[in-house]
C-alpha positions, 0 to 999 in steps of 0.5 A: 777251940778259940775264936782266932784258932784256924786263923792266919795273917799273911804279908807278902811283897816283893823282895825288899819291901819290908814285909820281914821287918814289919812281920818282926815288929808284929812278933814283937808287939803281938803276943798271940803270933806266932812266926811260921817258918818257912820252908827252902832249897836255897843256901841260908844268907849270913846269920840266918839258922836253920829253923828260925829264919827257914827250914834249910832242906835239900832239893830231894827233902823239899820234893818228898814233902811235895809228893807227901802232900806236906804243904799248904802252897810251894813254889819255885821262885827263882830257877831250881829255888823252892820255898813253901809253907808246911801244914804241920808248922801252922799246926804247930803254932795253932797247938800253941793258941797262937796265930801264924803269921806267913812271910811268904811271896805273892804267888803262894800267898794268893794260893794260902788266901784261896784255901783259907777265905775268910780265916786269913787277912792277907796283907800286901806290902807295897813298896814305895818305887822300884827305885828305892826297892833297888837301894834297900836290896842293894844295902842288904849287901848280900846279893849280885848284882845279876841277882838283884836285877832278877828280883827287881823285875819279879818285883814289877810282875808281883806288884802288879798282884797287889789288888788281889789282897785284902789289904795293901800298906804302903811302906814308904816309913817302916813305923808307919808301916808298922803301926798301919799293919798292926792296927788292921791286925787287931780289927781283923782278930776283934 
């Protein structure tokens, strides 16, 4: 067993802050991650599939895996909305020789960082004003705008989170961004 095998990078922030754009940049440049995918009651958005963006499973799946004990850390994040992490997908990755990387939210990323200590980084992705968040959820054009104020709001309640995390990157221009994650990445695996 190598040295980074039980080891995982965790990025969290609020929605729209960047994290998946930044985890897509890492998978891209870092050979030795692996994306772990997620696992969800909502309905997939646009092109995402079933198994590469998340695992899309139903209300009564996801609460069989709950009793199973199947997973890491779950949450409902928005009323009647499950998202969680699978133990077999880090697994799964570790088998591999890879390091997982975790998209996750802030809530299930403080519960993956409790139980996995000195093994995982967690990385905070703060965005760089509420104002801007709004304008990139607004341009993904794939919300209301009920929905879009709903998440702005737990964007403020999560920020407030962010010194709970071992390291925050302010995403203010994604290449920065980018390249400040990867380097605190690569000092963590050294």
């Amino acid at each position: 067993m190598s040295q980074n095998q039980q080891k995982v990078i965790i990025l969290t922030a609020p929605s729209g802050a960047g994290k998946t754009s930044i985890a897509a940049y890492l998978l891209k440049t870092m050979p030795l991650l692996s994306f772990s995918v997620s696992a969800t009651t909502r309905a997939p958005r646009g092109l995402e599939k079933d198994g590469v963006e998340y695992h899309f499973i139903s209300l009564a799946q996801f609460e069989g895996y709950i009793y199973q004990d199947e997973f890491l850390e779950y949450e409902m994040v928005y009323e009647g909305v499950y998202y969680g992490t699978l133990k077999s997908e880090l697994t799964r990755i570790w088998n591999l020789g890879k390091i997982p990387v975790l998209d996750i939210d802030v809530k299930g990323a403080i519960k993956v960082q409790k139980q996995l200590g000195t093994n995982c980084l967690s990385i905070f992705i703060m965005p760089p004003s509420i104002e801007v968040l709004r304008e990139r959820l607004e341009n993904r054009k794939t919300e209301s705008a009920e929905s879009i104020q709903v998440r702005l709001d737990k964007a403020a309640y999560e920020i407030s989170f962010s010194k709970e995390f071992k390291v925050t990157i302010k995403n203010e221009v994604l290449a920065t961004a980018c390249t400040e994650t990867e380097k605190v990445i690569l000092d963590f695996l050294v």
